[in-house]
Backbone bond lengths (Angstrom), bond angles and torsions (degrees), N, CA, C in turn:
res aa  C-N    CA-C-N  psi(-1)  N-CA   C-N-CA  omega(-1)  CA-C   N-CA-C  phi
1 X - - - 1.459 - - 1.521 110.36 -
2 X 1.248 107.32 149.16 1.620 112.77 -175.93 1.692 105.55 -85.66
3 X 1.289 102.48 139.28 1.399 110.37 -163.23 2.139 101.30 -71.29
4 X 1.216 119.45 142.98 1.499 108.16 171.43 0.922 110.85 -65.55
5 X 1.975 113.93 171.47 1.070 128.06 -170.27 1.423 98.28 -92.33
6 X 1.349 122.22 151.56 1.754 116.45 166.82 1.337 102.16 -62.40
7 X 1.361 147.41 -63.99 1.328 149.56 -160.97 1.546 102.24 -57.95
8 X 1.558 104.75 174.14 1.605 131.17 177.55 1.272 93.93 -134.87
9 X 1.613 122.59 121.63 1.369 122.52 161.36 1.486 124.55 -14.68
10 X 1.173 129.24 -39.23 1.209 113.94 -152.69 1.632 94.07 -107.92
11 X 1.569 129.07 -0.13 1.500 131.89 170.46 1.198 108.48 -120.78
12 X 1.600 128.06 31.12 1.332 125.18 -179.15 2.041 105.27 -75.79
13 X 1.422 95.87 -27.11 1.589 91.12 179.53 1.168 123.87 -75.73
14 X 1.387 132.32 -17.44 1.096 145.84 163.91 1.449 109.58 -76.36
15 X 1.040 129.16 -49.79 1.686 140.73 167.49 1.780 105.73 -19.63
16 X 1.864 81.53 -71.82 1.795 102.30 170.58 1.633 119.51 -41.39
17 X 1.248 105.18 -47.28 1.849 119.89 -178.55 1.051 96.95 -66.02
18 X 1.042 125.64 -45.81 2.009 120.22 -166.09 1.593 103.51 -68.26
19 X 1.187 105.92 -59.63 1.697 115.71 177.14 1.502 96.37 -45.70
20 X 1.044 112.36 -88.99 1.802 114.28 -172.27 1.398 122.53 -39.12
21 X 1.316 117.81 -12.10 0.891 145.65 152.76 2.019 121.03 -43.25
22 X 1.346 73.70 -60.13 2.022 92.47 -163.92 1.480 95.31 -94.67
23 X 1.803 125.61 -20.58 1.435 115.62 170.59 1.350 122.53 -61.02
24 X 1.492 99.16 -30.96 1.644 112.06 -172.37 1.347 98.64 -87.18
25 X 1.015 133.60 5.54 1.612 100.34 168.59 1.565 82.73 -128.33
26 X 0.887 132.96 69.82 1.613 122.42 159.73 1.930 98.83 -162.56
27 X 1.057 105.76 -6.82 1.757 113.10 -171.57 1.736 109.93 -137.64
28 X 1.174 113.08 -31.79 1.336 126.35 177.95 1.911 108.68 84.27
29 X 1.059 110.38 -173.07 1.671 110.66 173.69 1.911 117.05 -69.69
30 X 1.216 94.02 -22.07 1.522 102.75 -174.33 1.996 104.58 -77.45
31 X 1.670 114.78 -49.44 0.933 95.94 152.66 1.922 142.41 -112.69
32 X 1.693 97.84 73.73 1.249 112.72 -176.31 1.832 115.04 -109.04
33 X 1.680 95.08 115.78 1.551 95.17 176.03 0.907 114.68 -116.56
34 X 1.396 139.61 174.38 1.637 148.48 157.76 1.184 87.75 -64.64
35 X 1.106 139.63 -84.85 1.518 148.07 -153.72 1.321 123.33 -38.00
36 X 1.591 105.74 -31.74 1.620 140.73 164.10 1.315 91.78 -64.17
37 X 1.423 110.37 -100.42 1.239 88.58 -168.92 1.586 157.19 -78.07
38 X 1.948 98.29 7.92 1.799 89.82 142.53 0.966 127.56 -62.72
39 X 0.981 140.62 -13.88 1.856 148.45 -169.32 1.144 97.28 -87.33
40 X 1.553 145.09 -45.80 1.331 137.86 171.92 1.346 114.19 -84.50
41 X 1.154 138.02 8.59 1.325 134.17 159.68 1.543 129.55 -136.31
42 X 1.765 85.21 24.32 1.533 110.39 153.05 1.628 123.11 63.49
43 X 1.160 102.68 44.43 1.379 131.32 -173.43 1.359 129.25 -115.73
44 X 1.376 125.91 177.08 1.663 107.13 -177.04 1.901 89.06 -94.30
45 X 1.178 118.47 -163.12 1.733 112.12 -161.86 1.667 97.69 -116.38
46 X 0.955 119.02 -2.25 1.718 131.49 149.41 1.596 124.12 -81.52
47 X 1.138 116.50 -11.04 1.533 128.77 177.59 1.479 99.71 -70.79
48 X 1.223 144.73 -7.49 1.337 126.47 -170.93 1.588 99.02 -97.06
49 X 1.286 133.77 -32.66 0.996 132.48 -149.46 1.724 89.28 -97.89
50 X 1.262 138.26 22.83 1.250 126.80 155.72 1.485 101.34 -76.35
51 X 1.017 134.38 -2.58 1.593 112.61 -158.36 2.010 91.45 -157.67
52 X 0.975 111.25 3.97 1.912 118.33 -168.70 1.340 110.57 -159.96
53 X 1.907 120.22 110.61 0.937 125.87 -166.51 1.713 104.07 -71.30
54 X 1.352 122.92 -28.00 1.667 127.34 178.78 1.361 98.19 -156.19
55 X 1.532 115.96 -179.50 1.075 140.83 -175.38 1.606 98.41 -65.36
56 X 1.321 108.64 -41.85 2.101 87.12 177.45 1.454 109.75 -83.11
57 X 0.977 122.54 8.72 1.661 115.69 -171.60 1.714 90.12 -99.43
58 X 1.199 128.32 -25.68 1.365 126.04 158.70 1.244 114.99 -53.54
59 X 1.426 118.15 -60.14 1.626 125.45 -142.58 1.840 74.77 -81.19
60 X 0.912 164.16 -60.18 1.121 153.91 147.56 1.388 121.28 10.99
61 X 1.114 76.65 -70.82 2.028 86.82 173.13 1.306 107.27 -58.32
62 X 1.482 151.20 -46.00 0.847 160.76 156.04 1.424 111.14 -3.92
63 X 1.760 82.82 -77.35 1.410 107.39 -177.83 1.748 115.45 -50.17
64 X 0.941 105.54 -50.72 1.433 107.84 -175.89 1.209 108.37 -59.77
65 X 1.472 124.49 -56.55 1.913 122.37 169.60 1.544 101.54 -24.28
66 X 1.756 117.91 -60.56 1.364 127.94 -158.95 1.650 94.44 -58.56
67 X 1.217 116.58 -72.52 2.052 111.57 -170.54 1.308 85.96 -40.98
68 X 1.485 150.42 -79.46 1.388 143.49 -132.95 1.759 96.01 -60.52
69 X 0.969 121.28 -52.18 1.323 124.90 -169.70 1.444 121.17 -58.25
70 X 2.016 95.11 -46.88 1.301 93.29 177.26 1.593 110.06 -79.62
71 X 0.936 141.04 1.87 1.261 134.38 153.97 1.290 120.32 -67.90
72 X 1.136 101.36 -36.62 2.019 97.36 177.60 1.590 110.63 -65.71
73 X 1.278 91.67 -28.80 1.918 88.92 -179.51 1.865 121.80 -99.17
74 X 1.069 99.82 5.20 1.261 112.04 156.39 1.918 122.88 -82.10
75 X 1.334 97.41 -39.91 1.391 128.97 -172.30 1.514 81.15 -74.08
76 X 1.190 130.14 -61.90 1.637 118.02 -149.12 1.683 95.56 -82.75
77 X 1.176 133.17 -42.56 1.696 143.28 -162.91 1.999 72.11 -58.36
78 X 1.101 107.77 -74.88 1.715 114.58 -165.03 1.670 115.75 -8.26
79 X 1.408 85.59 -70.66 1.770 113.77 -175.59 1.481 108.54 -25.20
80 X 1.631 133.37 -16.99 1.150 122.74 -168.77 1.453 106.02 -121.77
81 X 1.547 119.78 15.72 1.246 117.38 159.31 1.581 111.54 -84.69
82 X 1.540 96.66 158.77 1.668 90.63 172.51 1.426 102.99 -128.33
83 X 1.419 130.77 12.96 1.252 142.73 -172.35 2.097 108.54 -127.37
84 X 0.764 121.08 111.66 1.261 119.28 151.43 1.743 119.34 6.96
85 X 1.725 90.04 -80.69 1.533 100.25 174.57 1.664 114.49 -67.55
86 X 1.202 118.46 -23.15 1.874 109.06 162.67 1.378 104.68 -77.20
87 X 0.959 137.19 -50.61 1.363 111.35 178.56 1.630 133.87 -55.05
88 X 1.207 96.33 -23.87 1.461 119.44 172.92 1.910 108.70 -55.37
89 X 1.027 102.59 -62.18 1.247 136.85 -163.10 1.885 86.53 -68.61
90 X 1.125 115.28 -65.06 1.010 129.42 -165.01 1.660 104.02 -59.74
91 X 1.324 111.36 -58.69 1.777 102.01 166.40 1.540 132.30 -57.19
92 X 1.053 116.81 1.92 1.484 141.80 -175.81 1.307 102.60 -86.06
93 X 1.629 124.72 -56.81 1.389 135.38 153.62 1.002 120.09 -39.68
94 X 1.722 126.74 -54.68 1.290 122.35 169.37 1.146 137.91 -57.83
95 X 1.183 99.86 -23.17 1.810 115.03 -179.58 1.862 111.00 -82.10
96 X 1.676 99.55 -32.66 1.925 95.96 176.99 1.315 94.85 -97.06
97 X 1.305 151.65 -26.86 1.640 147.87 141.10 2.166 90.30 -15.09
98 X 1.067 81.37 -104.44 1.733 98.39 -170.38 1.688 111.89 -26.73
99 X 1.417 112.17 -35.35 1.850 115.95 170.59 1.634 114.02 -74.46
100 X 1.194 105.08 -20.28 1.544 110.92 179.60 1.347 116.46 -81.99
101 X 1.948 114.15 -42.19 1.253 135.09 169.38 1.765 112.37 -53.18
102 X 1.422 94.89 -62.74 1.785 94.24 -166.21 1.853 94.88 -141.29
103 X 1.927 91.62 78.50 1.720 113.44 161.92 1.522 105.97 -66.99
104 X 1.472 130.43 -16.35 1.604 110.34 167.97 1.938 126.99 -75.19
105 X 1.644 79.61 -17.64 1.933 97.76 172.65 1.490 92.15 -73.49
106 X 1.133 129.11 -90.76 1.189 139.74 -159.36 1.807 108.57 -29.50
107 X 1.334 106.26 -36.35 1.549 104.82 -176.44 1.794 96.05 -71.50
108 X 1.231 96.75 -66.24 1.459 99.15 -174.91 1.508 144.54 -36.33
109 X 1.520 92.89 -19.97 1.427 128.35 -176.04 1.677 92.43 -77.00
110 X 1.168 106.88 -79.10 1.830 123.62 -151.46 1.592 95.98 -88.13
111 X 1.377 122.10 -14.62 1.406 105.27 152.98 1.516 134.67 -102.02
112 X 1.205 109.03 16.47 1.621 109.91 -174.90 1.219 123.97 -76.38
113 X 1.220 149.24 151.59 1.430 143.24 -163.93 1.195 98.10 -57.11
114 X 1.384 112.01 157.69 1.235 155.68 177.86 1.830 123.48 -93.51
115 X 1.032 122.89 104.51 1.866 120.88 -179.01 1.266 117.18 119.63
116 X 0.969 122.15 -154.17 1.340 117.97 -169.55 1.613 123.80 -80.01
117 X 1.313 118.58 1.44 1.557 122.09 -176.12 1.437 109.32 -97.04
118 X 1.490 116.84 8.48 1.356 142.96 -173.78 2.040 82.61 -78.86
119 X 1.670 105.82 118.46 1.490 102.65 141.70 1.375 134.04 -38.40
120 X 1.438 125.15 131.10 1.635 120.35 172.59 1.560 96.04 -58.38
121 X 1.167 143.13 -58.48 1.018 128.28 169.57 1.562 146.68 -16.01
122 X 1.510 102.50 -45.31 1.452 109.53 -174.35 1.493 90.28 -81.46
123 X 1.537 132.09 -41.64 1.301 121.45 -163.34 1.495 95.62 -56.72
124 X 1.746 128.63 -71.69 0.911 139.79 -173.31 1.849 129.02 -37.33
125 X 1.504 111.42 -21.64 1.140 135.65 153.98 1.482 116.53 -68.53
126 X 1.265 104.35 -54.44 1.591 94.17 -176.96 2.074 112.26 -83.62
127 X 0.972 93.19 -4.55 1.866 97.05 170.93 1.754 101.36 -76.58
128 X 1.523 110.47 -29.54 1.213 87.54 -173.47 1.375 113.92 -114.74
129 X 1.428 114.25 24.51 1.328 114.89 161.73 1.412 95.45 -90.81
130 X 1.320 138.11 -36.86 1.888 136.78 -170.03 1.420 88.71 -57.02
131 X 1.636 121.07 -57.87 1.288 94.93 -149.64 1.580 116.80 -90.95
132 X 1.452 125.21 30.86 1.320 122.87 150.62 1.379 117.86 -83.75
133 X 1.471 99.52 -14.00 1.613 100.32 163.71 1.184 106.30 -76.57
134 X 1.261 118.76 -53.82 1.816 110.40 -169.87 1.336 101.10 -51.42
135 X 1.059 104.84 -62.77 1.656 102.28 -174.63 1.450 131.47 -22.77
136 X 1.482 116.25 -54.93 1.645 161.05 161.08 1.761 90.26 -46.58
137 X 0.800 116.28 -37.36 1.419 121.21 -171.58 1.955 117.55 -83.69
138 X 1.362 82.80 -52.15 1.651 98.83 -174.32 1.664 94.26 -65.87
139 X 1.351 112.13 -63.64 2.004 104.65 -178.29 1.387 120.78 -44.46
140 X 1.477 125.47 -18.49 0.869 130.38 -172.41 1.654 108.69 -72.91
141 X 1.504 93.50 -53.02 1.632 110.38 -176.94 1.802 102.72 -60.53
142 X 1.176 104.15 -48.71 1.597 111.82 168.77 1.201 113.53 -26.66
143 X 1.281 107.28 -68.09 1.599 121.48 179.83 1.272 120.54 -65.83
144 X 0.919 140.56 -20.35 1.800 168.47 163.31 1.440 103.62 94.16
145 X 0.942 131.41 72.25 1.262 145.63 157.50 1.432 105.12 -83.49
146 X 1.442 121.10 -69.55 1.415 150.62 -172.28 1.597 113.19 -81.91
147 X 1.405 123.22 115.50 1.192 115.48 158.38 1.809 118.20 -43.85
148 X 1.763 99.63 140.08 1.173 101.16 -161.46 1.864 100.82 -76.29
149 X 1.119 106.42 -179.89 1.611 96.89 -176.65 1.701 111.25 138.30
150 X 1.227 123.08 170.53 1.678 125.99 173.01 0.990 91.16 -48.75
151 X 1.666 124.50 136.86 1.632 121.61 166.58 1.602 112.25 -101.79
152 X 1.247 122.44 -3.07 1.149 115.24 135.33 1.308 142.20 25.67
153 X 1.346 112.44 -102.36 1.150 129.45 154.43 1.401 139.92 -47.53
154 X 1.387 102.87 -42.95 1.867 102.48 157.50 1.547 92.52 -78.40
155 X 1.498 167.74 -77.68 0.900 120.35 -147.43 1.458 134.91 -59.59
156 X 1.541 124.90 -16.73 0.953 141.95 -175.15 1.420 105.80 -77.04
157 X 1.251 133.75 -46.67 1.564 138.63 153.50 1.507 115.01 -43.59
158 X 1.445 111.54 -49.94 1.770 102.40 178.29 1.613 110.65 -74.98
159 X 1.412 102.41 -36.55 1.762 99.16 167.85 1.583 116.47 -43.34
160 X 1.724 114.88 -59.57 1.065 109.40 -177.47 1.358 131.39 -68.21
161 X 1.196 120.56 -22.27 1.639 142.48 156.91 1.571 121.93 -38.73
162 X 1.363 89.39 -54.15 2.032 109.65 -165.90 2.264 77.13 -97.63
163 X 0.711 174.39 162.99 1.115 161.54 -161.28 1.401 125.56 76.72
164 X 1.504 122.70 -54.38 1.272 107.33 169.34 1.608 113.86 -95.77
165 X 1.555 107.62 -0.13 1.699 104.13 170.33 1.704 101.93 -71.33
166 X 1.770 120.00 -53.90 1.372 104.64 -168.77 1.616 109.79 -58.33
167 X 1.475 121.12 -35.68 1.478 99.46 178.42 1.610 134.10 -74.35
168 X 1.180 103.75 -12.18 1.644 120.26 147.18 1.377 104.32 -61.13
169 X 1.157 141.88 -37.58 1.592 130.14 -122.90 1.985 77.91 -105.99
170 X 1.383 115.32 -51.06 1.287 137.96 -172.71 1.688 126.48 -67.66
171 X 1.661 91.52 -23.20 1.688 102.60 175.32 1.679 113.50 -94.02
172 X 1.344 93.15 2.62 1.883 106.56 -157.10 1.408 102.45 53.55
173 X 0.910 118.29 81.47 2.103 128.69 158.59 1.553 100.92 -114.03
174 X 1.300 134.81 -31.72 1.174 127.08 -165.78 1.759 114.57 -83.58
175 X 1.103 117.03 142.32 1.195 87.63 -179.69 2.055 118.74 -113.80
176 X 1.202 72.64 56.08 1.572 107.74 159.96 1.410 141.86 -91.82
177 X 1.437 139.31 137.31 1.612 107.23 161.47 1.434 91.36 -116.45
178 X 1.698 91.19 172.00 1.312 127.63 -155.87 1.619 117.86 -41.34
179 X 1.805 100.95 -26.40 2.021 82.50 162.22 0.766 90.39 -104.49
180 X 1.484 167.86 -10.31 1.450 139.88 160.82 1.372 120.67 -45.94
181 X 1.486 110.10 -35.64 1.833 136.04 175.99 1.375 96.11 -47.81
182 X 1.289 107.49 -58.61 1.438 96.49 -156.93 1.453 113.32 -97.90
183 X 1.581 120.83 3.32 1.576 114.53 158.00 1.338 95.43 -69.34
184 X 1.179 126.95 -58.74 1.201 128.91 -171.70 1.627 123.20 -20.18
185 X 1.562 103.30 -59.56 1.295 115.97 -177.66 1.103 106.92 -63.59
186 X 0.813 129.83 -30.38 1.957 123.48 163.54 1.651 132.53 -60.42
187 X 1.312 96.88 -16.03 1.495 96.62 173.38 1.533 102.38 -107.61
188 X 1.541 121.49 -23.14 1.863 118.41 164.54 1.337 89.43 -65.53
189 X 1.532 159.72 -42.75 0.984 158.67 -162.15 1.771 108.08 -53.37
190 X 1.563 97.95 -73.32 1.855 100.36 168.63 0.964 122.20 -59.31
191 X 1.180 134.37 -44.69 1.433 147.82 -170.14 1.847 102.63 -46.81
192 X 1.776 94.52 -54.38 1.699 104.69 -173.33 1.513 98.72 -77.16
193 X 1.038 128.55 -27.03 1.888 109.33 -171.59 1.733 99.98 -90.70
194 X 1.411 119.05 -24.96 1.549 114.47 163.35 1.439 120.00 -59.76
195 X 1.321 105.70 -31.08 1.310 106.48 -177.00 1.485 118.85 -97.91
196 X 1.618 106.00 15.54 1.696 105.83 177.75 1.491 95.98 -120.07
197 X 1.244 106.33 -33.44 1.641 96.17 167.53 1.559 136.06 -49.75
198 X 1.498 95.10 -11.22 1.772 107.25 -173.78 1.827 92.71 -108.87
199 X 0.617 132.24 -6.75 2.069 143.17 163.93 1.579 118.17 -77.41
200 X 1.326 124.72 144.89 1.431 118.11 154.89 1.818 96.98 -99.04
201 X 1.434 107.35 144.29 1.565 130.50 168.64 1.518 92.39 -45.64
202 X 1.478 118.64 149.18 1.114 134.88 -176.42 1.671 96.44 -102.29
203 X 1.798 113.55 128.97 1.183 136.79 179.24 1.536 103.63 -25.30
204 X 1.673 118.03 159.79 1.223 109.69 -165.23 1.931 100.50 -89.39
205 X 1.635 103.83 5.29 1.171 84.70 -170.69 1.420 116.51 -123.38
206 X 1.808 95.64 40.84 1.586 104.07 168.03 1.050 99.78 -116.28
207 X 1.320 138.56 38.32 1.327 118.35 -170.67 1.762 90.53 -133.27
């Protein structure tokens, strides 16, 4: 008798995500196959392409799980500010929290192809992880923390800030561990909104 499949028809796509999931952080994108990962999520090696035109239309998918996720944990770290600028501060945490948690999202995310073979999805995921930053950004200015202006640009500065600490934080460059990481990010946290408060936002049409 033929052995069953682990999956149930109707969670085989998720099956696929989980596997592709655990390929990418144990092989990286260079060694990522369909074939790989039907074999780890116990399938025949044509089962991926019910739901994924190639191997990047997966890692895509990936990616998009990752923005959805990392938005939820930005959103949840938030909930315990009661100021504009703590929440700010506070999603900054959530975002190198969440790179420390799931470093195979984070790769998958910021390395996935580039152009048009990109899912509408992953784009649409990652617009709405930015704009809880913008958001986080604009109350701030509300509140006058932040020179008023396109916020834009400070979010794109705190993105890159809270952003190149988790990929330090994730390659081991820092010489921190993981709760040290994330006190850490709290004092790059003040440091960067002290230091945008003394700036005007750069015009909306350098960005």
């Amino acid at each position: 008798m033929r052995p069953k499949p682990r999956y149930h028809h109707t969670n085989l796509k998720q099956s696929l995500l989980d596997a592709a999931v655990d390929l990418l952080s144990e092989a990286g994108p260079q060694g990522f196959t369909l074939r790989e990962v039907a074999r780890r999520a116990g399938v025949s090696h044509n089962a991926p392409y019910r739901h994924f035109k190639d191997k990047d239309d997966l890692v895509g998918a990936v990616a998009a799980e990752g923005f959805d996720r990392l938005t939820e944990a930005m959103k949840e770290a938030m909930k315990e500010g009661n100021s504009g600028v703590e929440r700010l501060r506070l999603a900054g945490r959530g975002y190198v929290e969440f790179a420390i948690r799931r470093p195979q999202h984070l790769l998958a995310m910021f390395d996935a192809p580039a152009g048009d073979c990109l899912r509408p999805e992953y784009t649409a995921a990652g617009q709405r992880a930015f704009q809880v930053l913008l958001d986080a950004i604009s109350d701030v200015q509300a509140e006058g923390g932040l020179p008023r202006g396109d916020p834009h640009g400070f979010a794109v500065a705190a993105w890159a800030a809270v952003h190149g600490l988790a990929k330090l934080a994730i390659s081991g460059r820092l010489p921190f561990n993981a709760a040290e990481t994330i006190e850490f990010t709290g004092f790059l946290s003040r440091a960067l909104i002290h230091g945008m408060a003394n700036v005007h936002p750069p015009p909306p049409s350098a960005g």
